[in-house]
C-alpha positions in Angstrom: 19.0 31.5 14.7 20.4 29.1 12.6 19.2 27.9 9.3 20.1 24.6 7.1 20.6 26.7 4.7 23.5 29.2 6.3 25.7 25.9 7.1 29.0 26.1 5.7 29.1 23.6 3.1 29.9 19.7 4.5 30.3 21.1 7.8 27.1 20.7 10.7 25.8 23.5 12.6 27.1 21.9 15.7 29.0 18.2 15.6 27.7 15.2 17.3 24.6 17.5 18.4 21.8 16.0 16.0 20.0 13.1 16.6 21.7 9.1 16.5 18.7 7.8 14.5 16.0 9.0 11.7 12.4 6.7 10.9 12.1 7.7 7.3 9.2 5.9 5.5 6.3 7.4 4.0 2.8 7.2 5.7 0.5 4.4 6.5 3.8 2.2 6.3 4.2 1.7 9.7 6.2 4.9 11.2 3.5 5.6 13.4 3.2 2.2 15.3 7.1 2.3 15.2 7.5 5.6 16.6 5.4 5.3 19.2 6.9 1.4 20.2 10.3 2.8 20.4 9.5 5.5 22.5 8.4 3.9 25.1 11.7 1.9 25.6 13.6 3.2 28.4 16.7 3.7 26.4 15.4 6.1 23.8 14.4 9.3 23.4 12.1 10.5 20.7 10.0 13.8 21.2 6.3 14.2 21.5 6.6 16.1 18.0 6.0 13.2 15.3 7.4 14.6 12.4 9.6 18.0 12.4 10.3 17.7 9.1 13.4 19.6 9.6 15.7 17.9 6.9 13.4 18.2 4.0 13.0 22.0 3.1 11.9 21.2 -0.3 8.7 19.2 1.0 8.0 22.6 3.3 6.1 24.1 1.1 3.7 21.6 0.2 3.5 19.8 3.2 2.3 23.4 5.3 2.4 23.7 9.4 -1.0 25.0 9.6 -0.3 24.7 13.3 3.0 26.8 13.5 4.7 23.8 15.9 7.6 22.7 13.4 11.1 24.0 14.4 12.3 26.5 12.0 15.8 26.6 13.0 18.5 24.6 14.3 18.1 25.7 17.8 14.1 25.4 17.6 15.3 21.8 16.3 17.4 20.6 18.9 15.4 21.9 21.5 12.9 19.3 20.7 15.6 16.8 22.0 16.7 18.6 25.6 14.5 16.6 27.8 16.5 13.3 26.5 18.3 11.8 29.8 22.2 11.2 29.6 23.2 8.0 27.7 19.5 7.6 25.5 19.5 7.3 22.1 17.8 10.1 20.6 15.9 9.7 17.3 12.7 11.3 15.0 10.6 9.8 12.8 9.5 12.2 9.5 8.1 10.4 7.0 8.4 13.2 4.6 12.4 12.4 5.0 12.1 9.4 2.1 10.6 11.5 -0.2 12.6 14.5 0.4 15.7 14.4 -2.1 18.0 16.4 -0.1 17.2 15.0 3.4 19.1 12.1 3.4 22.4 14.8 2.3 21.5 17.1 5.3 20.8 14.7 7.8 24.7 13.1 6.8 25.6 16.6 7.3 24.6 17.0 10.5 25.0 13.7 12.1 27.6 11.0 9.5 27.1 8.3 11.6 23.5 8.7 12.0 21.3 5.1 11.5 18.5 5.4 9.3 15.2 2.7 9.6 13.1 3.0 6.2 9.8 1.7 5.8 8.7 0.5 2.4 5.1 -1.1 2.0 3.4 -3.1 -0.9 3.0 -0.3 -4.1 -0.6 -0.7 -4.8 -1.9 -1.0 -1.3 0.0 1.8 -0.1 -0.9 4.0 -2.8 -5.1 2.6 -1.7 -4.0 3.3 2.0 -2.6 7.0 1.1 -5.8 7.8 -1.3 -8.2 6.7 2.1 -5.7 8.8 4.2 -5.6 12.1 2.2 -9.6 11.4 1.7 -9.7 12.0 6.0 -7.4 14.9 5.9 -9.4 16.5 3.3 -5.9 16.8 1.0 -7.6 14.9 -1.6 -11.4 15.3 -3.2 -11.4 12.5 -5.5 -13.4 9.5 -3.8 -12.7 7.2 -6.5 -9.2 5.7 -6.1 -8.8 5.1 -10.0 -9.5 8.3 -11.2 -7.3 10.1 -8.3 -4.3 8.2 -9.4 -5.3 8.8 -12.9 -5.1 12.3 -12.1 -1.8 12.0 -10.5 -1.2 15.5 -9.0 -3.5 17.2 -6.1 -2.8 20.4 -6.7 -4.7 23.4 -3.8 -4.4 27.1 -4.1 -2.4 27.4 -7.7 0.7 24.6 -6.0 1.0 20.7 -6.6 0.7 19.3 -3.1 1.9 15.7 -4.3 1.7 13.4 -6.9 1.1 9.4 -5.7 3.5 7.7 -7.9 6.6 10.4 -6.1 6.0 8.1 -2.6 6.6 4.7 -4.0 10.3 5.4 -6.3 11.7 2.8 -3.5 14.7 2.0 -5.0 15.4 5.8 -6.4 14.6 7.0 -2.6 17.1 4.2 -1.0 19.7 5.1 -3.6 19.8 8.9 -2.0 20.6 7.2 1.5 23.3 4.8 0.6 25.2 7.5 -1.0 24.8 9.4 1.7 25.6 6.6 4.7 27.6 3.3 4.7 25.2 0.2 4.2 25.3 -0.9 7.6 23.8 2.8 9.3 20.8 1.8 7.0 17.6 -0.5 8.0 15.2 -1.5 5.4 11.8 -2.8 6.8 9.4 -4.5 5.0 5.5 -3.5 6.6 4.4 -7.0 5.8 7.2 -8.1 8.7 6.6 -5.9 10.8 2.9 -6.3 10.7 3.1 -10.0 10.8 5.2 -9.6 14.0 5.6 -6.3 15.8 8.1 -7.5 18.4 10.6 -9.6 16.1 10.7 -6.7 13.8 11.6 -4.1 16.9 13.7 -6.2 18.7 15.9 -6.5 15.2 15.6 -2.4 15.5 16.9 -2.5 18.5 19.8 -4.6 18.1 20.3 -2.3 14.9 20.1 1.3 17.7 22.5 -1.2 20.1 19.6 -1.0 23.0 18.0 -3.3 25.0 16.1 -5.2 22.5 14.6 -7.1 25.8 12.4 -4.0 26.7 10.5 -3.7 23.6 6.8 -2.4 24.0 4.0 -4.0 23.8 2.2 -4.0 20.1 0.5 -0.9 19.1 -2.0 -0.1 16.4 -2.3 2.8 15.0 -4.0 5.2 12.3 -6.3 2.6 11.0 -8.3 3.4 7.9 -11.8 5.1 7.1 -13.6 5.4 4.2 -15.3 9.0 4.0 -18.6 8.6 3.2 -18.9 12.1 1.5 -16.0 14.8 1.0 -18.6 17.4 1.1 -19.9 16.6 4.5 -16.1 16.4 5.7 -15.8 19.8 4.5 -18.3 21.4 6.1 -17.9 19.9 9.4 -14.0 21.1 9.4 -15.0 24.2 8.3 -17.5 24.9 11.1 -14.8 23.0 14.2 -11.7 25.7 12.3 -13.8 28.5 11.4 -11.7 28.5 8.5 -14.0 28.1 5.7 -15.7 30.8 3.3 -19.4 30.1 4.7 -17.7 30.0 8.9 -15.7 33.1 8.3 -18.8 35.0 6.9 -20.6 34.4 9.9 -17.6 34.8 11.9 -17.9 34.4 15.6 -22.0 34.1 16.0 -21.4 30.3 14.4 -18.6 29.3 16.5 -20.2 30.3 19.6 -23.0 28.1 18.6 -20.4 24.8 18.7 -19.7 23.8 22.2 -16.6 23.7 24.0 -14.9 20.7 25.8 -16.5 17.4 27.0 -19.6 17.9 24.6 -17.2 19.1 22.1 -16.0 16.3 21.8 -19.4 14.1 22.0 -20.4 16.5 19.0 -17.1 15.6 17.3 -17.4 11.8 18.1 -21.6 11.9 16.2 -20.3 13.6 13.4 -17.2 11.4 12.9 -19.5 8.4 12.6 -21.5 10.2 10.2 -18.4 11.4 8.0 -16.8 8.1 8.2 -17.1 4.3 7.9 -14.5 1.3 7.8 -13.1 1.3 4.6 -15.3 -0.9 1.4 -12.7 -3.9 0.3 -10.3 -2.7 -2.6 -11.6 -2.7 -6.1 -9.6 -5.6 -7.3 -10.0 -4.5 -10.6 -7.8 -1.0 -10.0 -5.4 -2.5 -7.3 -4.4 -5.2 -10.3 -3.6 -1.9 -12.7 -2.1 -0.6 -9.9 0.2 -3.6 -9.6 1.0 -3.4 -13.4 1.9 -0.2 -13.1 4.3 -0.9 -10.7 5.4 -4.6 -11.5 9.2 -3.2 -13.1 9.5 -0.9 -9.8 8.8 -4.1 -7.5 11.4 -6.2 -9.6 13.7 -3.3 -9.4 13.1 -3.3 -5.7 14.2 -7.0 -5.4 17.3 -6.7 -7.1 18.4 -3.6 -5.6 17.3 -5.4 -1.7 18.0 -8.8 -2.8 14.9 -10.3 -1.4 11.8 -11.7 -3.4 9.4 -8.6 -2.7 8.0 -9.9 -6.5 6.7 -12.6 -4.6 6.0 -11.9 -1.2 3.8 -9.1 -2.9 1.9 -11.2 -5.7 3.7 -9.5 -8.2 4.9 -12.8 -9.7 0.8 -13.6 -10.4 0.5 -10.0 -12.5 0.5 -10.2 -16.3 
């Protein structure tokens, strides 16, 4: 098998074989609704595999595959892309890849003419979104959005999973792609566009993937927010449906046989969802207008480096 890192340097594992476009954009920004839009265009080809992460070995570690399904080589990897028909566009969306700093290399290693379609979303109300995400997946303890960020880093077992202000260095993140790939194989989309209008915004990605843009999908939403009501409760409930906690693995196998199986599985799953969560309480406006000072210079970098008022469109112009 066939590792990123045993490529010879600047030359791909196998030429032409990798995929002809990457959605890179962080979470809640828009990849999943994108994803799933473009995949159901007749002319593309994107697997049922989300995210393989494959480009950005240096997120690995802390991002985990508690589920063993990510592709560990480069035959695992294009495997994921075989059922593609002759003449489709194959692409992947990874949100990890915009973080990553050495995807954007490795992905121009493996495919140089690849096209890229990056995400960006509003600072502050990504960072909220991100905090109410991580809350659901049980990443993050903290309820209280201000003292999470204060905090920075979520760190779990003696490692640093992520830090909050590392998903929102736009410019620093763009920078890595257009060194790595001619302007005009990179898409910058702005989420307020492309929630504003769904089709517009595919039907420029299409013209961009030189498909159809004619057969665009209907409007999809996806991964809408929940407020947790209490991180303990969340805990426990995962704990008993894994069998991966302290107090499930004591008891071992008497306390799973006790949860049922299928159907009322899921009935027992659905209860305890509306107990664990809630929609989400409007922002503090208070810590989202520190959150916008903290990140008024990166928004004005952002406009220069785009050249487009995102000071503006954002409110950032109203922040002193």
């Amino acid at each position: 098998m066939t590792s990123l890192t045993e490529w010879p340097a600047g030359v791909p594992a196998a030429p032409g074989s990798a995929p002809d476009f990457y959605v890179v954009g962080h979470h809640k920004s828009g990849t999943t609704a994108l994803y799933e839009m473009l995949r159901a265009h007749p002319q593309i080809f994107m697997p049922a595999l989300k995210e393989p992460r494959f480009f950005a070995p240096d997120l690995r570690s802390l991002l985990g595959d508690s589920n063993g399904t990510l592709p560990r080589s480069w035959e695992e990897y294009l495997a994921l892309f075989a059922p593609a028909q002759a003449g489709q566009r194959r692409g992947e969306a990874s949100p990890s890849y915009l973080r990553s700093e050495v995807a954007a290399r490795l992905i121009a290693r493996a495919r140089p003419d690849a096209r890229i379609i990056a995400l960006l979303r509003e600072p502050a109300d990504f960072v909220r979104s991100l905090h109410l995400h991580l809350l659901k997946e049980g990443v993050e303890t903290e309820a209280d959005l201000a003292t999470a960020f204060a905090h920075e880093e979520i760190v779990r077992d003696g490692r640093r999973v992520l830090r909050y202000s590392d998903h929102v260095r736009y410019v620093e993140q763009l920078r890595r792609y257009h060194a790595a790939f001619a302007r005009e194989q990179v898409l910058v989309l702005i989420y307020d566009d492309f929630r504003a209008d769904n089709e517009r915004t595919l039907r420029a990605v299409c013209r961009f993937l030189d498909v159809d843009e004619r057969s665009v999908a209907a409007p999809v939403v996806t991964n809408t927010a929940v407020r947790v009501r209490s991180p303990r409760l969340r805990r426990v409930v995962s704990s008993i449906s894994t069998g991966r906690g302290p107090s499930t693995r004591a008891l071992g196998g008497a306390l799973r046989a006790l949860v049922p199986r299928g159907p009322a599985r899921r009935r027992l799953r659905g209860v305890a969802d509306r107990l664990i969560y809630s929609d989400p309480a409007p922002p503090d406006q208070a810590v989202m207008l520190e959150l916008r000072r903290r990140f008024k210079d990166d928004v004005a970098a952002l406009s220069d480096y785009l050249q487009r008022d995102l000071t503006s469109l954002w409110g950032y112009d109203r922040v002193e």
